[in-house]
C-alpha positions as a Markdown table, in Angstrom:
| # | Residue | x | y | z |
|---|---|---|---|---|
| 1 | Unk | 130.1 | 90.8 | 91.6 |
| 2 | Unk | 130.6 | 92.7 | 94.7 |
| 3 | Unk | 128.8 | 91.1 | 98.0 |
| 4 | Unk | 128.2 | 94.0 | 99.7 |
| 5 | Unk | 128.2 | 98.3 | 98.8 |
| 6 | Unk | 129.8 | 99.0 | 101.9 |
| 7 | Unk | 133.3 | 99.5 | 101.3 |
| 8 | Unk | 132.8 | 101.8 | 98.4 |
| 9 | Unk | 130.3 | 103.2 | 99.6 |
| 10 | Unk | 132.9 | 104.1 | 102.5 |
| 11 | Unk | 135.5 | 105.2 | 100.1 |
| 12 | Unk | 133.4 | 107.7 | 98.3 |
| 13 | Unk | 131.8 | 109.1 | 101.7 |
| 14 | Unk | 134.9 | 110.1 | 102.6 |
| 15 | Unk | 135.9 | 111.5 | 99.0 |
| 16 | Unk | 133.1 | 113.6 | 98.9 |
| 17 | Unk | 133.6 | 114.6 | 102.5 |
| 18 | Unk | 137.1 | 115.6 | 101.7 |
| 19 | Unk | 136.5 | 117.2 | 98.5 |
| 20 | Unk | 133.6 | 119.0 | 100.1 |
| 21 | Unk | 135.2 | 120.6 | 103.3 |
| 22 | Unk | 138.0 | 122.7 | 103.5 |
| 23 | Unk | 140.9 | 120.5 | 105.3 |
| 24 | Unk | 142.1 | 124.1 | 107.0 |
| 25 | Unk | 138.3 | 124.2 | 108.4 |
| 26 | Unk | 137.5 | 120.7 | 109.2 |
| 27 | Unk | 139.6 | 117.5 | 109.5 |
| 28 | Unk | 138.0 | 114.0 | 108.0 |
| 29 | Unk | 138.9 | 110.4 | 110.0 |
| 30 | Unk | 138.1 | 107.4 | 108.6 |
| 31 | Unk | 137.1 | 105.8 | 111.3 |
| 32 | Unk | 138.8 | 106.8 | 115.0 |
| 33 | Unk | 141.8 | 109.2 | 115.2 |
| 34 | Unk | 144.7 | 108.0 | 117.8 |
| 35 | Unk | 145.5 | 111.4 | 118.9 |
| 36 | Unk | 146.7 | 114.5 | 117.2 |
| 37 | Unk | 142.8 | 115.1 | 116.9 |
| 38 | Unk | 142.3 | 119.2 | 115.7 |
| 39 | Unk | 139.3 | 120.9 | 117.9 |
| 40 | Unk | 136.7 | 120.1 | 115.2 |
| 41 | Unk | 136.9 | 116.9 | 113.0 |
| 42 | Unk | 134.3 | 114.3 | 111.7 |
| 43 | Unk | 134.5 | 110.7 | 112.3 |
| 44 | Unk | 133.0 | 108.4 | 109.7 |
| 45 | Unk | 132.0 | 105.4 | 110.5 |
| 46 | Unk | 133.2 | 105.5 | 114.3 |
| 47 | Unk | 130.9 | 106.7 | 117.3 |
| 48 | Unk | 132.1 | 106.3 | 120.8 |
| 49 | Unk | 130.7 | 103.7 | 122.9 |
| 50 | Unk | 129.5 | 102.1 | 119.7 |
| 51 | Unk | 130.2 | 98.6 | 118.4 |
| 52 | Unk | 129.5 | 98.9 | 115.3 |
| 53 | Unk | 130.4 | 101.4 | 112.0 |
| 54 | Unk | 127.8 | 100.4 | 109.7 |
| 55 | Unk | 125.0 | 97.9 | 110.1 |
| 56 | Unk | 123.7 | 96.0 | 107.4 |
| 57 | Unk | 120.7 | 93.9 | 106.0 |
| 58 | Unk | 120.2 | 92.2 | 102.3 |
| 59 | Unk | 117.5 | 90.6 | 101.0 |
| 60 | Unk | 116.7 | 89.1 | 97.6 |
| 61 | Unk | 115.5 | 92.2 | 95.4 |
| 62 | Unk | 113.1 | 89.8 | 93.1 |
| 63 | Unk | 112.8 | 86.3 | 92.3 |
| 64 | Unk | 115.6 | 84.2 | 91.0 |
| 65 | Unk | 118.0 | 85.5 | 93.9 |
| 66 | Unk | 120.0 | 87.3 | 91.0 |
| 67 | Unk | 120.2 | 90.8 | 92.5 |
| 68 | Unk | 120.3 | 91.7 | 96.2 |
| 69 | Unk | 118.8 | 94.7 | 97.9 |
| 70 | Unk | 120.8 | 96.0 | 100.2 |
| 71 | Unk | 120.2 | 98.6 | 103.0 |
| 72 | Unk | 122.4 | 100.1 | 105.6 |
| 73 | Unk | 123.6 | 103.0 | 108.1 |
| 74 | Unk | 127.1 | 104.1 | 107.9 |
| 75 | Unk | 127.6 | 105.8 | 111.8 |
| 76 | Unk | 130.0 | 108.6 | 112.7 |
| 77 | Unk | 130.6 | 111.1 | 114.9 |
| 78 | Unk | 131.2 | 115.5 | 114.5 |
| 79 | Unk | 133.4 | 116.7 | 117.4 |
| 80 | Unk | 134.2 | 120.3 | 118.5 |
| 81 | Unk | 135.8 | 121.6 | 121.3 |
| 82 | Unk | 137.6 | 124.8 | 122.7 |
| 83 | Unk | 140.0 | 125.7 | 125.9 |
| 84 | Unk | 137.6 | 127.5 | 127.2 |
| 85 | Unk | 133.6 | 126.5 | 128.9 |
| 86 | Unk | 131.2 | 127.9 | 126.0 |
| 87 | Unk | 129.1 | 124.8 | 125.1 |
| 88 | Unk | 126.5 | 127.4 | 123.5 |
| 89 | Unk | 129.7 | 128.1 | 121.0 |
| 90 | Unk | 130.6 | 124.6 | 120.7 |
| 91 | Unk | 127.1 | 123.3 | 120.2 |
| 92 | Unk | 126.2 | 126.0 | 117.2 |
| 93 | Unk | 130.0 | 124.9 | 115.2 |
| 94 | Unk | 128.9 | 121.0 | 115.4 |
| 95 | Unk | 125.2 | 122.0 | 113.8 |
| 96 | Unk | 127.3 | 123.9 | 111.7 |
| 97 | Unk | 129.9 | 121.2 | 110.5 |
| 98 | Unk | 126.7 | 119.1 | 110.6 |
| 99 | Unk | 125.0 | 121.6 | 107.8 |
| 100 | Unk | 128.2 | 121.3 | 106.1 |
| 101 | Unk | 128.2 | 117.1 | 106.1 |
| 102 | Unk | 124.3 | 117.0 | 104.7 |
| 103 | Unk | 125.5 | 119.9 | 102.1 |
| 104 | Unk | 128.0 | 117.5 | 100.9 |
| 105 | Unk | 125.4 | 114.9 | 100.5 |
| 106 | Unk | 123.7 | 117.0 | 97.9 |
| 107 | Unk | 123.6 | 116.9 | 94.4 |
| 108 | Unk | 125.1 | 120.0 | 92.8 |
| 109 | Unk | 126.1 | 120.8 | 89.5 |
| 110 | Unk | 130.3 | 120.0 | 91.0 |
| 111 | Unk | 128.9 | 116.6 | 92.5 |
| 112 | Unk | 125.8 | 115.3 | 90.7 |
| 113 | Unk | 126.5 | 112.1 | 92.4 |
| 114 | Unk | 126.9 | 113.2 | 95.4 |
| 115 | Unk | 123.5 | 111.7 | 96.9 |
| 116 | Unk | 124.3 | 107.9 | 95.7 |
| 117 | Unk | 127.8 | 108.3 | 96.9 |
| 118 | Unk | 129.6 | 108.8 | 93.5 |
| 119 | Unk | 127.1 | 106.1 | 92.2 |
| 120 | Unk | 127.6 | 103.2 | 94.8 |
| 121 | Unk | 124.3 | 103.0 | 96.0 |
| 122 | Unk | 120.9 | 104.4 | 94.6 |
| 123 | Unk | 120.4 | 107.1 | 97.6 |
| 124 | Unk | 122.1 | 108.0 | 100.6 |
| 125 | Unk | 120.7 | 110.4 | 102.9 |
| 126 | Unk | 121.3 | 112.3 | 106.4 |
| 127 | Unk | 118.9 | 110.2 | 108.9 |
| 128 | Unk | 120.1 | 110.5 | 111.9 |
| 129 | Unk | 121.7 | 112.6 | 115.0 |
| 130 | Unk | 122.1 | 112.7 | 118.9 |
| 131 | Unk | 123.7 | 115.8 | 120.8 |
| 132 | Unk | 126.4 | 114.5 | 123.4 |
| 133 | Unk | 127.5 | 117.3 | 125.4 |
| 134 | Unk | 130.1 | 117.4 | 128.4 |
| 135 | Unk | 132.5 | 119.8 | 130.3 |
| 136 | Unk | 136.3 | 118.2 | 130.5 |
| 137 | Unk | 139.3 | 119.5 | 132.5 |
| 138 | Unk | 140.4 | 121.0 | 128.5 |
| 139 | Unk | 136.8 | 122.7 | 128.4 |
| 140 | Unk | 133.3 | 122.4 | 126.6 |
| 141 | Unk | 133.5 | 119.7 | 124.1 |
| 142 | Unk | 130.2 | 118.6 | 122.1 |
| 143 | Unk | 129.8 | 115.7 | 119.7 |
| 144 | Unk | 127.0 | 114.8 | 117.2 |
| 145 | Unk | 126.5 | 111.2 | 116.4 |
| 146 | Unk | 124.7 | 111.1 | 113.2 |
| 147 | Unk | 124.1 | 108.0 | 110.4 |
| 148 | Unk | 123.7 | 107.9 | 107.2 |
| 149 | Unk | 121.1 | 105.7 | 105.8 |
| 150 | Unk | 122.0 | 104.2 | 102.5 |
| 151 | Unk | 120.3 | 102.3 | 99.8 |
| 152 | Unk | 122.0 | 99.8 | 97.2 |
| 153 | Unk | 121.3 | 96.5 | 94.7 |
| 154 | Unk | 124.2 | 94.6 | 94.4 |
């Protein structure tokens, strides 16, 4: 018996993110890159200035502490930036790659499990996003932090 869905749940986040998304369009980190990091990329479960990748809570799911319902948010971060000072072009790509994460999160006839995260949890679902913006010495670069709300009985 597993004590929490979180590490699978992980796993097949980023399975379905990298089966999903072209790697020549879009590069998938789990967690934060080092360097090396390509002009637009998603971070799961890392967002900057953030302590923590995924929060969690349990409770008992009935009587007889058997089961355990347990909810929480897996955090991450979309990134895109250019050489140049177009934040208007940066800004539309991260929606964009943001269309492309909740489109992954669907279920589709390829990926029927695709919404319980290859069947770790019962749902998981796009909850979440703030727009960071900011004009660097290397030009326009604009993030999404978004989370993930997910549902599970372990």
């Amino acid at each position: 018996m597993s004590l929490s869905a979180v590490p699978a749940a992980l796993d097949a986040l980023l399975t379905i993110l990298r089966t999903g998304i072209d790697p020549n369009e879009l590069a998938v980190f789990d967690g934060p890159a080092l360097n090396n990091v390509p002009d637009d990329v998603v971070f799961v479960g890392y967002q900057p200035g953030d302590q923590s990748s995924v929060s969690v809570q349990q409770d008992f799911a009935y009587a007889g502490a058997r089961r355990r319902d347990e909810t929480f948010e897996i955090r991450g971060l979309i990134e895109s930036r250019s050489g140049d000072t177009d934040m208007q072009a940066r800004r539309a790509r991260a929606f964009e790659i943001l269309g492309l994460l909740e489109t992954a999160l669907r279920a589709t006839d390829a990926a029927p499990d695709a919404p319980t995260l290859n069947g770790t949890v019962l749902w998981a679902h796009l909850t979440a996003g703030d727009l960071l913006q900011d004009q660097t010495p290397d030009g326009a670069v604009v993030g999404l932090a978004w989370t993930i709300s997910c549902r599970a009985r372990i």
